[in-house]
C-alpha angles and dihedrals in degrees: 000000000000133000115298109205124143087211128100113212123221135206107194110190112205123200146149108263126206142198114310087189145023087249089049094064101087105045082046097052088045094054092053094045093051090048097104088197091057102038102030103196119209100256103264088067107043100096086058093053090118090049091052094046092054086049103048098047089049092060091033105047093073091060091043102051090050085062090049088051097062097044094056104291094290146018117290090202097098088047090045099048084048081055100052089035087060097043089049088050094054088045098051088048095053080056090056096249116124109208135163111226120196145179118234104177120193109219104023127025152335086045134196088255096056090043099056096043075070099058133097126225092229084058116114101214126200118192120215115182107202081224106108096193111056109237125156097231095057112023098013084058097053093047095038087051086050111048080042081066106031087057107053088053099043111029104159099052125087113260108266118259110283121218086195093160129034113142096113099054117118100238084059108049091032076059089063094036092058100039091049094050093046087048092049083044090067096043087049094047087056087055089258099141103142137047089031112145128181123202126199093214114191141189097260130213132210111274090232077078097056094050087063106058116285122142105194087108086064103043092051092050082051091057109043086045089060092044098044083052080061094045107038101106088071120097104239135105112248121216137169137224150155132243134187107049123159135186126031096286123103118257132183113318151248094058105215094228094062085048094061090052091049088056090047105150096021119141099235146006114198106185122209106193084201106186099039121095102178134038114261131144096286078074115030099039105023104036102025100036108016093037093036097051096046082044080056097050089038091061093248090155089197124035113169127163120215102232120247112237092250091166100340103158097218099052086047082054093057090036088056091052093051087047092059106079089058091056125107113246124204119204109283112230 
């Protein structure tokens, strides 16, 4: 017989959101100003967060709206975790687990507040931030924003099972080994052998971040280290960088962009957006437009991007079986 439980078991997948559509910019850049785990203002400035965040998204919505454009009008990341959820949810049931696996976005919708008014308190819920590398600004954010309202709904439960780390699981780095073999493959197969580099390019923080505590920087350098034991066999030369930064402060370096320049007349680029799951604007604008065109102008005769799983259906299978262990299990009859 198969498995009695009176429990339904849910996936929420949490992620970051982004704008749908070009409308939808501004609210989305003022909910993530005015997130104080995300934008951590020096004290003096804290009561003013909101302030800050209505002005910021009003100069910076312009800018913004010009790299959705060019990427089809919005971000494709809500639609393409639907996707994976979907996919997850199929896999899990072939392996004769039912489980109920929802999106729960931080800045747009559907938000954690609207996910969990759909809950039941008999629901066993699992979060899985779409962050590989725990921070408290990403991740920490997501999670923080959904026990606040799980449990205001639901006070007297005990708070769901939390993924909060996950860079170092094999689905994940064997994702990147593949996807940078096959990449180098290519450039071997066009007689392309020497001057490759590949570059694990991630989303930085400020470094004022850093000094208090975080450990993402760890747990990046953890990673690629995992993946590049895999990998080493390859002739090409590994570096790291950061992408993404915004303001005047420094963040984790080396930027990616500065990178670039210093590789200018190399014969390949091969980019490994490690940290990002799902297509947004970080991958298709900024690495494969902003970052390929200044690769073009710098005389990087092959720039190529390892592409990140989205809804691959292989990569979901492995992610099920990972899952699985998290579920609730009823006694099997």
């Amino acid at each position: 017989m198969g498995i009695i439980d009176t429990k339904r078991n849910v996936i929420v997948l949490l992620n970051m959101g982004g704008p749908s559509t070009l409308k939808d910019v501004r609210p989305f850049l003022y909910q993530l100003f005015a997130d104080r785990d995300l934008i951590d203002l020096p004290v003096p400035m804290k009561p003013f967060q909101k302030i800050f965040a209505g002005l910021v998204s009003y100069f910076r919505s312009k800018g913004t709206k010009k790299m959705y454009r060019q990427i089809g009008g919005g971000s494709p990341i809500l639609s393409l975790t639907k996707k994976f959820g979907a996919n997850l949810q199929s896999s899990l049931s072939e392996k004769g687990f039912y489980v109920d696996v929802k999106v729960a976005m931080r800045y747009t919708e559907p938000n954690a507040e609207s996910v969990v008014n759909n809950l039941d308190e008999t629901d066993h819920v699992v979060l899985f931030p779409q962050y590989p590398h725990y921070a408290k600004s990403t991740s920490g954010s997501s999670i923080k924003d959904f026990l606040r309202n799980y449990n205001n709904r639901f006070p007297h439960l005990k708070e769901p099972t939390i993924i909060n780390e996950w860079g170092m699981e094999p689905f994940y780095v064997n994702w990147w080994v593949d996807g940078i073999r096959n990449e180098v493959q290519k450039l071997n197969e066009n007689g392309i052998n020497e001057d490759i580099h590949v570059i694990f390019t991630s989303h930085g923080l400020p470094m004022s971040y850093i000094k208090k505590g975080e450990t993402y920087e760890q747990s990046i350098d953890q990673s690629r280290e995992k993946i590049i034991e895999k990998v080493q066999d390859l002739e090409v030369e590994f570096h790291q960088a950061y992408q993404s930064r915004a303001g005047p402060f420094p963040w984790l370096q080396p930027y990616t962009d500065e990178l670039i320049e210093e590789l200018s007349g190399s014969n390949a680029v091969v980019m490994v957006p490690l940290g990002f799951v799902t297509d947004h604007v970080e991958t298709s604008y900024e690495i494969d437009i902003l970052y390929g065109d200044l690769a073009s102008k710098k005389g990087i005769a092959n720039f190529s991007r390892v592409p990140v799983p989205n809804d691959d259906i292989g990569y979901t299978k492995a992610v099920a079986d990972f899952l699985i262990p998290f579920l609730f299990v009823g006694e099997k009859k």
